[in-house]
One Martini backbone bead per residue (centre of mass of N, CA, C, O) as a GRO file, in nm:
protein
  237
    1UNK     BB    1  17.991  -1.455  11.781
    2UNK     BB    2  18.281  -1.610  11.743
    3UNK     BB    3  18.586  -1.553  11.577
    4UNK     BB    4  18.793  -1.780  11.388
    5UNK     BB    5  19.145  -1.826  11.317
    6UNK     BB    6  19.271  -2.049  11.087
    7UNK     BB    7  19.600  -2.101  11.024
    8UNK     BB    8  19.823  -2.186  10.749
    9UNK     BB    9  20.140  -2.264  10.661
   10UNK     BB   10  20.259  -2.287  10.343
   11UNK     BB   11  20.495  -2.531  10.160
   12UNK     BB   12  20.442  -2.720   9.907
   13UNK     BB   13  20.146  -2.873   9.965
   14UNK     BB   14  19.953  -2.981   9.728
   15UNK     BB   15  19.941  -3.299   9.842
   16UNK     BB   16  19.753  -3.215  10.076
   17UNK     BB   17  19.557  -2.949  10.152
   18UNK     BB   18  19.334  -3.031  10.132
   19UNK     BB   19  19.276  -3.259  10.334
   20UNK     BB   20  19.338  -3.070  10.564
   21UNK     BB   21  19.075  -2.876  10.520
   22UNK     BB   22  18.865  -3.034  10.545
   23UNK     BB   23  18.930  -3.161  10.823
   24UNK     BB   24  18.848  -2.834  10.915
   25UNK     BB   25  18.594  -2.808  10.846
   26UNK     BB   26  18.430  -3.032  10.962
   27UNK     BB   27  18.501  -2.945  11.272
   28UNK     BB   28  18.358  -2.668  11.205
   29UNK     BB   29  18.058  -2.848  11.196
   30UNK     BB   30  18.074  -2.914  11.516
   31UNK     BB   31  18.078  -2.586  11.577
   32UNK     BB   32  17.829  -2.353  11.515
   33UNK     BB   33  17.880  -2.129  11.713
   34UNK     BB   34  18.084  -2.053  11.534
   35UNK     BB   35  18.314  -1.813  11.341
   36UNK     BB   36  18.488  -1.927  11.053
   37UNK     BB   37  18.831  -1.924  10.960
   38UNK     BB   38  19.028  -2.032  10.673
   39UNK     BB   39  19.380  -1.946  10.638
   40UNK     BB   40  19.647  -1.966  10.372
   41UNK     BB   41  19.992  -1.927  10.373
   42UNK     BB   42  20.185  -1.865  10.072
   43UNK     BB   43  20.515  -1.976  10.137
   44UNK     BB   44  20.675  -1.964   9.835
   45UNK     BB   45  20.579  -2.148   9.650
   46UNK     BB   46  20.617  -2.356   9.354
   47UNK     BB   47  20.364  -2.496   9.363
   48UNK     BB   48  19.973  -2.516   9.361
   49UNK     BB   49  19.883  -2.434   9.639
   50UNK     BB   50  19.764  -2.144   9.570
   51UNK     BB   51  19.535  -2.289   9.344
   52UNK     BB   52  19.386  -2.480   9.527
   53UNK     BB   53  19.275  -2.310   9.760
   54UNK     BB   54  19.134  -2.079   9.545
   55UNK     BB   55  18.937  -2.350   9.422
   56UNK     BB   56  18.751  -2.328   9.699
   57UNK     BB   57  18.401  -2.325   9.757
   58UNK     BB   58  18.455  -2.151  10.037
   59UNK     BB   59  18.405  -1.919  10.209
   60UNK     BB   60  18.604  -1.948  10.469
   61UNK     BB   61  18.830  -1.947  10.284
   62UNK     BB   62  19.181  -1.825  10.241
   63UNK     BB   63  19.417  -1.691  10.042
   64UNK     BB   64  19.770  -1.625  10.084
   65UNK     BB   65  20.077  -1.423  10.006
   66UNK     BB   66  20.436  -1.475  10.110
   67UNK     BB   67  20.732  -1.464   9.964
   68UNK     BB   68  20.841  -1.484  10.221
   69UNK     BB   69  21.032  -1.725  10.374
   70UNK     BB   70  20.904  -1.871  10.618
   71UNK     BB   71  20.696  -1.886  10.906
   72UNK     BB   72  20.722  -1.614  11.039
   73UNK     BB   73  20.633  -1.470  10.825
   74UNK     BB   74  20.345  -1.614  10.781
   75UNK     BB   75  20.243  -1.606  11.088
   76UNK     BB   76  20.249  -1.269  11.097
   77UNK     BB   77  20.077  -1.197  10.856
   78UNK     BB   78  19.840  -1.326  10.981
   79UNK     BB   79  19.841  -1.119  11.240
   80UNK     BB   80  19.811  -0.877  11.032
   81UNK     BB   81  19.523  -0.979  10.899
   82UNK     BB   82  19.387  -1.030  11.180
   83UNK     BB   83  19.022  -0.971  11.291
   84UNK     BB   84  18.979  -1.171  11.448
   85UNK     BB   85  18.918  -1.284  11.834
   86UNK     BB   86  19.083  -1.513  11.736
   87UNK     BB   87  19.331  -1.746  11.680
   88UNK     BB   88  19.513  -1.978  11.475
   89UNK     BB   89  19.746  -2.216  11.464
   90UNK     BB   90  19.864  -2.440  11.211
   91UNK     BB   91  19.995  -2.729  11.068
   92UNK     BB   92  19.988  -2.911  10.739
   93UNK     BB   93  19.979  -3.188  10.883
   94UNK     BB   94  19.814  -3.229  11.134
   95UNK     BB   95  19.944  -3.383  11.374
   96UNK     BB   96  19.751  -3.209  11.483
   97UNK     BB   97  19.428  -3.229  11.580
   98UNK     BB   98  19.128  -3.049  11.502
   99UNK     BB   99  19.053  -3.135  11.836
  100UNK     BB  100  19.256  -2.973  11.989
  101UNK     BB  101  19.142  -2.681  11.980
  102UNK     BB  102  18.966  -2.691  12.164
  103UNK     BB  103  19.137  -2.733  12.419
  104UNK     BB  104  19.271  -2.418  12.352
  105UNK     BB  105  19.002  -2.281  12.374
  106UNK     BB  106  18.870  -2.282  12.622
  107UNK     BB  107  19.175  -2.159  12.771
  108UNK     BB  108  19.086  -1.885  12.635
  109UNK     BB  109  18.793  -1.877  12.769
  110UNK     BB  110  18.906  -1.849  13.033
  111UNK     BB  111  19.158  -1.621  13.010
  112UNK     BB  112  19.377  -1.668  12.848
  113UNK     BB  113  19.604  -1.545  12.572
  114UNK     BB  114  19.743  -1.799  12.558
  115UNK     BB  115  19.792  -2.105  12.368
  116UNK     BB  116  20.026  -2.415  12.430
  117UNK     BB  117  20.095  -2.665  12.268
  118UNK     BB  118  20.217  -3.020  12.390
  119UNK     BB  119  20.438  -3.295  12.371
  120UNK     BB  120  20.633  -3.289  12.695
  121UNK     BB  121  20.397  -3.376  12.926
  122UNK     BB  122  20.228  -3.620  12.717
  123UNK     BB  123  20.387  -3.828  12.575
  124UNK     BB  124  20.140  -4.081  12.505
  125UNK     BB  125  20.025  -3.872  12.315
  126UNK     BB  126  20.315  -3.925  12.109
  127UNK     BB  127  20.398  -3.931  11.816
  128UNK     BB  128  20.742  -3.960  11.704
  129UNK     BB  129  21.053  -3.934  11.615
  130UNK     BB  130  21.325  -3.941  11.751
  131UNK     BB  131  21.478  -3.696  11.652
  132UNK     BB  132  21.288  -3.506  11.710
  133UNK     BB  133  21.264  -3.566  12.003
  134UNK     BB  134  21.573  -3.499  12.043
  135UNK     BB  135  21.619  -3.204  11.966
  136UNK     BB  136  21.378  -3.083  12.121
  137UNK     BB  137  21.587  -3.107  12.383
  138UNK     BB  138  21.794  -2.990  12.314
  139UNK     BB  139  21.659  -2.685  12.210
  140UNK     BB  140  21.561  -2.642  12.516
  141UNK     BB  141  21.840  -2.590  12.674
  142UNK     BB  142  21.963  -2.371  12.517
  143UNK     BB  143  21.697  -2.163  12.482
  144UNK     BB  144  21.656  -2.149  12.768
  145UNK     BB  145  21.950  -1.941  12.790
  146UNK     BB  146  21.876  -1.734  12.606
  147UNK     BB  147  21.517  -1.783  12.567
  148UNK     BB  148  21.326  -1.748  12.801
  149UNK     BB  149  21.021  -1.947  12.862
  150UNK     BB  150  20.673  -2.060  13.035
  151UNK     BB  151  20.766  -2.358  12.866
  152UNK     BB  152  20.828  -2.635  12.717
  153UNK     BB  153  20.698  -2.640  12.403
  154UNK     BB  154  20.752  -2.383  12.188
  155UNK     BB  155  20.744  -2.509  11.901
  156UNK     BB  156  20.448  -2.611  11.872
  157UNK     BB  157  20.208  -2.628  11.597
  158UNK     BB  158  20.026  -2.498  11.815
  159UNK     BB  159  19.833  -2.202  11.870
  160UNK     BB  160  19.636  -1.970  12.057
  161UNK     BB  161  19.438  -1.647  12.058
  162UNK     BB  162  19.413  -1.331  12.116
  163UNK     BB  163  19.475  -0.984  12.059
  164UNK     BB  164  19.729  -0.993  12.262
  165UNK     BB  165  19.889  -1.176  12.099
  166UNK     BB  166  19.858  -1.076  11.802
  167UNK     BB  167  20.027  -0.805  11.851
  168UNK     BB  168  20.265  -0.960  11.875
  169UNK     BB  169  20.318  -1.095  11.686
  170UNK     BB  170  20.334  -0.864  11.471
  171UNK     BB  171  20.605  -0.809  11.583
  172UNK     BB  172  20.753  -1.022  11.451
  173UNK     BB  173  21.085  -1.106  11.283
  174UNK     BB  174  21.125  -1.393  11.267
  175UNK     BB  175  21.134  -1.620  10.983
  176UNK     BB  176  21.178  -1.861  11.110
  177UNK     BB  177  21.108  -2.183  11.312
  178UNK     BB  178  21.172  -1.934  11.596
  179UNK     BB  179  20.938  -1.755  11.622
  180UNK     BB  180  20.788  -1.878  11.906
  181UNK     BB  181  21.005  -1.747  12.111
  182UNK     BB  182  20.955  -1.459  12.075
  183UNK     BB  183  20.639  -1.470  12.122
  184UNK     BB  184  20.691  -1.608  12.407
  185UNK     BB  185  20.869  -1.356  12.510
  186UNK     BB  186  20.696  -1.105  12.460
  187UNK     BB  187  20.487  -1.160  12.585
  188UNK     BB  188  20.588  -1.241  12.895
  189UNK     BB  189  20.674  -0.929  12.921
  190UNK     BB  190  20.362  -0.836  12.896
  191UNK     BB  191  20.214  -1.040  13.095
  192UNK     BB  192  20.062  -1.273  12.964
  193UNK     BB  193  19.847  -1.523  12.951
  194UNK     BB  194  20.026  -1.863  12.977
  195UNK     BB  195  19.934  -2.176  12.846
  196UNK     BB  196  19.971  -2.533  12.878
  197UNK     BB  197  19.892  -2.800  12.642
  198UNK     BB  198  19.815  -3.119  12.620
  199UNK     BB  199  19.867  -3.313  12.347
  200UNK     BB  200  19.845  -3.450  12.057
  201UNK     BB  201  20.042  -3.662  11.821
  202UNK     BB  202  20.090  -3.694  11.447
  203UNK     BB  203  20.363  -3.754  11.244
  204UNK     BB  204  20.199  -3.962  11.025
  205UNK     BB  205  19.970  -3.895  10.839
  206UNK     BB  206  20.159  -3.828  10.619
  207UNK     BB  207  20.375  -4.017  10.521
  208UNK     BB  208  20.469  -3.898  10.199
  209UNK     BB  209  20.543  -3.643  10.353
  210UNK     BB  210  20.751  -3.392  10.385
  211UNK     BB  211  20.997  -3.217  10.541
  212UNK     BB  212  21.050  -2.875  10.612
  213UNK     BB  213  21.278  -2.983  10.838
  214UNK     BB  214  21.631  -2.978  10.860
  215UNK     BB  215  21.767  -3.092  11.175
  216UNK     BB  216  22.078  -2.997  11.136
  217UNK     BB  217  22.024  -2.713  11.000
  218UNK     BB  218  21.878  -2.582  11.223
  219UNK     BB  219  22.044  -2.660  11.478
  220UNK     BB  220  22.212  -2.403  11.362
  221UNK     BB  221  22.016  -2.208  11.347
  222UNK     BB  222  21.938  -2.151  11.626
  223UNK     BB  223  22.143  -1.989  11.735
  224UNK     BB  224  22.127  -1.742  11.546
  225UNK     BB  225  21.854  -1.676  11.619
  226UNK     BB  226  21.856  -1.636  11.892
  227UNK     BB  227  22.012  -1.411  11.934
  228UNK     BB  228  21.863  -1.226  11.809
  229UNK     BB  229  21.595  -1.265  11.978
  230UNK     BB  230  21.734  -1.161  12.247
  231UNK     BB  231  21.770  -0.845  12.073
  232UNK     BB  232  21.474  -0.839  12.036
  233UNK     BB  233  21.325  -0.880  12.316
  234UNK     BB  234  21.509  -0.641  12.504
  235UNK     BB  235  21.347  -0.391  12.322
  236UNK     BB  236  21.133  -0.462  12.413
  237UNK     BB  237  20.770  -0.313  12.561
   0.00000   0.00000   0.00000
């Protein structure tokens, strides 16, 4: 039986984090030939995260602590961390449907080494505000010009690997939003095979729910990410 680990990186969830988990578990009880872990890389939160995760009486469940700010350095450690023969990221907000993890594992078990969510190829199945959906296509068109990656949506917050993708990301330095972009410009470089799949999506699952990306702030931080990362893949061998 396939281990698969579920990784979830999370700033400040403690209001939504059971419900995740929660939701994660029943999906993991449908199918029951995988061997489960869910865990949880607690990035630097000031609230009570990491104690409610830790609190939670499930053998499959497990919280890291990751001091480091920024979603790469979280989903970094999880791939530095991670023993199972398959990973899984997932956003604390799921978004994605954790039936959407079935569509990407499929095709990792079909031979791909990385299986990439988007959101940009079936918009139809696609909820999402104006202004993410905005700024998404704005950050494709130059993220293109300086780390072409072959893919749509290199940003979408689900995606699974085999051995060979965690062995990459473990090695990503990027440690802010745009750590995905390293990631799949450097499996690329590896000749990893990457496969896009369209999934659904649901920015408004907890309504109540603040984002943790601040949209102006970040697309300019992205151009200074993008530079570093096209000098970091570039050395990559």
């Amino acid at each position: 039986m396939e281990e698969i680990n579920i990784c979830i990186p999370a700033f400040n969830e403690e209001k939504v984090i059971l419900q995740t988990i929660d939701a994660l578990l029943h999906f993991c009880d449908l199918y029951p030939n995988y061997i489960w872990k869910v865990t949880v890389i607690d990035n630097g939160s000031t609230d009570a995260t990491f104690d409610v995760v830790a609190s939670i009486n499930d053998a499959r469940v497990h919280v890291l602590r990751q001091p480091i700010k920024g979603k790469g350095a979280a989903v970094s450690l999880a791939a530095k961390k991670c023993t199972s023969q398959i990973l899984v990221y997932i956003d604390a907000d799921l978004s994605a449907d954790p039936e959407q993890i079935l569509l990407l594992l499929r095709v990792v078990e079909s031979g791909a080494d990385i299986a990439v969510g988007s959101r940009l190829i079936a918009t139809d199945k696609v909820r999402r505000s104006f202004w993410r959906t905005t700024t998404a296509h704005v950050f494709k068109l130059y993220a293109e010009i300086l780390v072409p990656v072959p893919v749509t949506d290199s940003q979408c917050g689900l995606k699974i690997m085999n051995k060979k993708g965690v062995e990459i990301l473990a090695s990503c330095v990027d440690r802010g939003w745009f750590f995905d972009r390293e990631f799949l410009a450097k499996a690329h470089k590896r000749n990893l095979h990457i496969v896009e799949v369209p999934i659904a999506w649901e920015e408004f699952r907890y309504p109540n729910r603040k984002s943790k990306l601040h949209i102006f702030k970040a697309g300019i931080e992205s151009l200074s990410s993008l530079v570093r990362i096209r000098t970091e893949v570039s050395k990559f061998i």
